[in-house]
C-alpha positions as CSV (number, residue, x, y, z in Angstrom):
1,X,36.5,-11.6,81.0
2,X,39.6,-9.3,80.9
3,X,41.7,-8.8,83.5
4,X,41.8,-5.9,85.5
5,X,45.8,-4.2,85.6
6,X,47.2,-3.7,88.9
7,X,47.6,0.3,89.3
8,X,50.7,0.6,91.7
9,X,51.6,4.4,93.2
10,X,54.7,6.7,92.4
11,X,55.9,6.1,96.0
12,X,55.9,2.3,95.5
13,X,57.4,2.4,92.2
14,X,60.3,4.7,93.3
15,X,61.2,2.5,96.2
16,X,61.0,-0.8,93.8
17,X,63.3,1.2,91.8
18,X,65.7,2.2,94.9
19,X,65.9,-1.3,95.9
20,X,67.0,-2.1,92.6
21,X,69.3,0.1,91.7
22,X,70.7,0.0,95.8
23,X,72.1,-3.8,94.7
24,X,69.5,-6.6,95.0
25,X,69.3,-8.1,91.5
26,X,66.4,-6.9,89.3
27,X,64.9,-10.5,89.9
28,X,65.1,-10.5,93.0
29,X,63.2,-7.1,94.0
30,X,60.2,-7.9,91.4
31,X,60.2,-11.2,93.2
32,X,60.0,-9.6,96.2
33,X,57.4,-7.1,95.6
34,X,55.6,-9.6,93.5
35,X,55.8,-7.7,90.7
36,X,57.2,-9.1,87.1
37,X,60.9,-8.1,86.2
38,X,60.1,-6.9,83.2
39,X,57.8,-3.7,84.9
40,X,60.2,-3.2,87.1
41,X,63.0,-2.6,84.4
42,X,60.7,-0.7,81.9
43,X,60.4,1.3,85.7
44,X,64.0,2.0,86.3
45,X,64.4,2.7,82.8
46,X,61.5,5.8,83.0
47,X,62.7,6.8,86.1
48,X,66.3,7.0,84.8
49,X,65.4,9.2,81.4
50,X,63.1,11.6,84.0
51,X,66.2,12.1,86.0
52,X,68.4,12.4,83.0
53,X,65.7,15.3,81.3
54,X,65.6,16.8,84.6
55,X,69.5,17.9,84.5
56,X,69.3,19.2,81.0
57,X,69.7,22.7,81.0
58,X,67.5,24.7,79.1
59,X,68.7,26.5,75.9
60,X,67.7,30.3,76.9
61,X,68.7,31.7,73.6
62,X,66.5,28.8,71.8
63,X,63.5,29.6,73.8
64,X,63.9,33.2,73.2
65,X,64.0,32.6,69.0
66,X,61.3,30.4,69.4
67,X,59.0,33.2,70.9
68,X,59.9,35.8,68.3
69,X,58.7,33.3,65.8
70,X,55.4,32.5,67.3
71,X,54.8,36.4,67.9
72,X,55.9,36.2,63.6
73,X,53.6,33.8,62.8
74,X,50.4,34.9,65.1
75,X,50.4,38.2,63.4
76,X,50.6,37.3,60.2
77,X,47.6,34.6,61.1
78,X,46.0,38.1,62.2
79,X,46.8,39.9,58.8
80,X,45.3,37.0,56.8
81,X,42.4,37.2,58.8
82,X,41.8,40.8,58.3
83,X,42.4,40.4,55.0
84,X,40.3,37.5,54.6
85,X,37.3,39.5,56.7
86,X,38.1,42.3,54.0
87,X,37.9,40.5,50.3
88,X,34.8,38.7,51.9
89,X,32.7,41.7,52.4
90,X,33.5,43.8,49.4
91,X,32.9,40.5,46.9
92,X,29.4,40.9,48.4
């Protein structure tokens, strides 16, 4: 029989992670929360990287070359499919 994993909310996760970054040991805080050190560190190290993406700013000029290239590409997929529509119905 398998065990079943222990689903844990985003409020208690973000206070586990507090506590530990707030300066009780790691160790300690799982302890604690009777939780295993190792979760609790693979959840300060998530929680860091979201706060870390969250303060990246976002390349406007980036953004806006990547949209000219979809429109690009999306109508040239819509030529080919004209084109494809076409040579179909005159090799009939």
């Amino acid at each position: 029989m398998s065990k079943k994993r222990k689903q844990y909310t985003k409020e208690f996760k973000a206070e586990a992670v507090r506590l530990a970054l707030g300066g009780l040991s790691q160790a300690q805080v799982a302890r604690d929360l009777g939780i295993s050190p190792g979760t609790l560190t693979q959840w300060v190290r998530v929680m860091k990287d979201e706060a870390e993406d969250a303060g990246k700013p976002v390349d406007l000029e980036e953004m806006r070359r990547l949209r000219r290239r979809v429109r690009q590409l999306e109508e040239e997929r819509d030529i080919l499919k004209k084109a494809t529509a076409y040579f179909a119905k005159e090799s009939n």
